[in-house]
C-alpha positions in Angstrom: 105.0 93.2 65.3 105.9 96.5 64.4 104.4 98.1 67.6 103.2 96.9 71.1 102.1 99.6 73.5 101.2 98.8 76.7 97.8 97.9 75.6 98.5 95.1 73.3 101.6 94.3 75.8 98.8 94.0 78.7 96.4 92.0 76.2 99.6 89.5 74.7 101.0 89.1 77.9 97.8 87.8 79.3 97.7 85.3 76.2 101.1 84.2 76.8 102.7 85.2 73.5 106.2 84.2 73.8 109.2 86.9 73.7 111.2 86.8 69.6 115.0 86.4 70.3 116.9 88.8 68.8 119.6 87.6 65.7 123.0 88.6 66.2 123.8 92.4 66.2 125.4 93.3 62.5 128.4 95.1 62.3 127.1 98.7 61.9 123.5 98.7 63.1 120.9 100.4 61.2 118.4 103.2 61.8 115.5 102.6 63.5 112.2 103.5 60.8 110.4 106.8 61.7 107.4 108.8 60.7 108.2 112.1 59.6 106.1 115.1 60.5 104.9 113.7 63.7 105.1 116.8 66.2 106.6 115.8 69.9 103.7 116.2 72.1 104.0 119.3 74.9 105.5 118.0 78.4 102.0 117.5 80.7 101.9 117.9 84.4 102.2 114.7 86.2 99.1 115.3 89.0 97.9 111.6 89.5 100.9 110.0 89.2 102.0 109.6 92.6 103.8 107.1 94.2 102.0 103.9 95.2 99.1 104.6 92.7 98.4 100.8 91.2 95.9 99.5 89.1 94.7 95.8 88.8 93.3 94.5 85.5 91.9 90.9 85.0 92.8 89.6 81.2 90.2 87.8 79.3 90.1 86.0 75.6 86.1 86.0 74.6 85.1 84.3 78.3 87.9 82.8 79.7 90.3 84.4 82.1 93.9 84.4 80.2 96.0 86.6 82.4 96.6 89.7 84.9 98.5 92.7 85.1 99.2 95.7 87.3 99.9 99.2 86.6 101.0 101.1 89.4 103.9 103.9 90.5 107.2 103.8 92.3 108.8 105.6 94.7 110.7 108.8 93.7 114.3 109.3 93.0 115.8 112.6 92.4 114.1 113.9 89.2 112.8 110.7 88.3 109.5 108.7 89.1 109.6 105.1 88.4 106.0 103.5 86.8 105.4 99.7 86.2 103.4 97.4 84.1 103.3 93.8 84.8 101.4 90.8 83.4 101.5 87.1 83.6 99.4 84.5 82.4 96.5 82.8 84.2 93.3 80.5 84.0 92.4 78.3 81.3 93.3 80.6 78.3 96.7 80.8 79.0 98.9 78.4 77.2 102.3 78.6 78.9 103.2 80.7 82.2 105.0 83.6 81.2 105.6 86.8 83.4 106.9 90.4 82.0 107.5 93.8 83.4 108.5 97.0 82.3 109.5 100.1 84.5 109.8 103.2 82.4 111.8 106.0 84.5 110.2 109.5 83.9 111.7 112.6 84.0 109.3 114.4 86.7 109.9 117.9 84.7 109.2 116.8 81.0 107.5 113.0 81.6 109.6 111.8 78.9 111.5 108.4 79.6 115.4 108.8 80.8 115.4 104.9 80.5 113.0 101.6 80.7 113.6 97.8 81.2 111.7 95.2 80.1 112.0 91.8 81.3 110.4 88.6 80.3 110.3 85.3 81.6 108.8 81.8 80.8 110.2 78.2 81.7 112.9 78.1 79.0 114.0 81.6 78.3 114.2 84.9 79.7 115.6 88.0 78.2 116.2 91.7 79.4 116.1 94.4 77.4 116.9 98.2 78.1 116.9 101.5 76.7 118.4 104.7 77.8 117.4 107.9 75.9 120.1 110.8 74.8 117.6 113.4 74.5 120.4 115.8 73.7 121.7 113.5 70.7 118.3 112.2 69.8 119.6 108.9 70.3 118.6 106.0 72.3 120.7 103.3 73.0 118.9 99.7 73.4 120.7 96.6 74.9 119.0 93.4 74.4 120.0 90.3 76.7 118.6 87.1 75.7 119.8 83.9 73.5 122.0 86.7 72.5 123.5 90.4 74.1 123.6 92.8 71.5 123.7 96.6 71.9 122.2 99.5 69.1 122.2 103.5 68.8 118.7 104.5 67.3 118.1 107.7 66.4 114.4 108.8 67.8 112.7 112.2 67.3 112.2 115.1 70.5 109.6 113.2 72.8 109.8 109.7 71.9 108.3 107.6 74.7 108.0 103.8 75.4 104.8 101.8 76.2 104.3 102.5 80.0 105.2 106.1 79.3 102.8 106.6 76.6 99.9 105.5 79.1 101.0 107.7 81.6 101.3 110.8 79.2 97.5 110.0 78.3 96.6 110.0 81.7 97.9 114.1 81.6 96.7 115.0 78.5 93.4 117.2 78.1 90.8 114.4 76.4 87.9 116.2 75.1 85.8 114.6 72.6 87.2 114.5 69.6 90.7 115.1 70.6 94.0 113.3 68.8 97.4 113.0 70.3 100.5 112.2 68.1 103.4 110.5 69.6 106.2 108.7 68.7 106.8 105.8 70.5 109.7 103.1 70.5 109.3 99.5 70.5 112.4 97.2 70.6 114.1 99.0 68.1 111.5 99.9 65.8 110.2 104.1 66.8 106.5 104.3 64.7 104.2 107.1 65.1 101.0 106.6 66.9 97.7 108.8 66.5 95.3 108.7 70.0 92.0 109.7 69.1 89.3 110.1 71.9 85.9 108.9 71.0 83.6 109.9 73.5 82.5 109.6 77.2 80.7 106.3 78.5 79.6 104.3 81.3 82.3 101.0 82.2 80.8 98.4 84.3 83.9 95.9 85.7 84.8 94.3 89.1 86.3 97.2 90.9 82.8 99.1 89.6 80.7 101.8 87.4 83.1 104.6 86.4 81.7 107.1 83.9 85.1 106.6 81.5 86.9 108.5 78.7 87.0 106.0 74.9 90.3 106.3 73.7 91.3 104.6 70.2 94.9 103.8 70.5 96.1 101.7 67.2 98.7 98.5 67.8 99.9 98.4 64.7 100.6 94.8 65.6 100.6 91.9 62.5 100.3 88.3 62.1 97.7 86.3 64.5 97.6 89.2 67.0 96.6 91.7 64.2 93.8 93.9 64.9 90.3 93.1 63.5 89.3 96.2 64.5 91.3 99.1 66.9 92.4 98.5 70.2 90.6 101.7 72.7 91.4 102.8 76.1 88.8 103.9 78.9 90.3 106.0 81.4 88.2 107.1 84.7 86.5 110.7 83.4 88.0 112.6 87.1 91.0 113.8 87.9 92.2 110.2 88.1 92.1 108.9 85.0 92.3 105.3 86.0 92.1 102.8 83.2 89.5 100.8 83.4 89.0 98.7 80.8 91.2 97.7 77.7 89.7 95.9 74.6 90.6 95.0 71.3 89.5 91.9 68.7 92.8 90.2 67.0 92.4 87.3 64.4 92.5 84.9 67.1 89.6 86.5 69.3 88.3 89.3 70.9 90.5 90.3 74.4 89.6 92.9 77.0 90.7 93.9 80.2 89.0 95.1 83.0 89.8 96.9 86.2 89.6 94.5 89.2 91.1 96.7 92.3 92.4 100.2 92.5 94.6 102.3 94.9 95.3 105.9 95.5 99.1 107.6 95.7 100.4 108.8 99.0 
């Protein structure tokens, strides 16, 4: 995969894709690939994201329930503000039970990550892996704990973000019609550039209810059977909000969507 956002993660967790063990570290480890000429995207105000905000999204591969996953905000700690994603696998569509979370830490004056850990589990294996950003250097430094524990410097551009964060910075982003975001966004220890277009305003029926919803295309990038068919798109809640209410994408092994079950307000 070359990149996993928190929409494909939410989509491949929920089909129970297992975790790739990293090889050992080599001796001088190399660069991470970036886009050039990708712009970092102006710091946004954090309104909705307050702590105990969650967000409840039932998985589904064409009309079987896969898997479930939760979105939701920490509490606050000194200048930084904790936010979660975490899916396992369920129903009949899931092929093994696997869990994974991620908490990215946000800085609550820029909204860029200071760190994130992700951690996946399933019955034979289980690996941790970290990041922590030098926004001064430009670098980031990733650990990643599995089969093996091997530690890299990547260089990343002004603003990179990771997959939660990059949610979360749509959430405070203007969205008119029309509209494109450009980020840059690190995966493992791959940083690729990522283009959010908005495609209109429509109506979202899904168990938690009718919201009239904000269409945003947010490409994957990801390869092999979980390529895209087609692009992966975003509805967020069209208020002040900006829940996300549905998720959706078609890969080469079906079509997968996501759909809001239960939502709760910050204190």
């Amino acid at each position: 995969m070359t990149l996993l956002p928190v929409a494909a993660l939410i989509l491949a967790t929920g089909l129970a894709v297992p975790p790739v063990p990293a090889a050992p570290a080599p001796a001088a480890p190399a660069p991470a690939a970036t886009t050039p000429g990708v712009a970092a995207p102006a710091a946004p105000d954090l309104p909705t994201q307050r702590p105990g905000e969650s967000m409840s999204l039932d998985v589904s591969l064409g009309f079987l329930k896969a898997g479930e996953s939760r979105i939701w905000v920490g509490r606050r700690v000194g200048p930084l503000l904790p936010v979660f994603l975490q899916s396992q696998s369920a129903g009949l569509a899931s092929i093994v039970t696997l869990k994974t979370q991620l908490v990215s830490n946000l800085d609550v004056t820029t909204g860029l990550p200071r760190s994130s850990r992700l951690e996946g589990i399933e019955p034979s294996y289980r690996h941790v892996d970290t990041a922590s950003f030098d926004r001064a250097r430009d670098v980031a430094t990733v650990r990643e704990v599995g089969r093996f524990d091997n530690t890299y410097e990547i260089p990343v551009p002004p603003g990179t973000l990771d997959f939660v964060a990059l949610v979360f910075r749509l959430r405070a982003l203007p969205l008119p019609d029309g509209a494109s975001h450009e980020f840059h966004v690190l995966a493992g220890r791959t940083v690729a550039a990522v283009v959010a277009t908005v495609e209109g305003r429509e109506r979202v029926k899904t168990p938690a209810g009718e919201f009239d919803a904000v269409k945003v295309r947010v490409p994957t990038g990801l390869t092999g059977k979980f390529s895209e068919k087609s692009p992966t798109f975003i509805w967020f809640s069209d208020d002040a909000r900006r829940i996300v209410v549905r998720i959706s994408a078609d890969f080469s092994i079906g079509r997968a969507t996501a759909l809001l079950t239960s939502y709760t307000p910050g204190a």
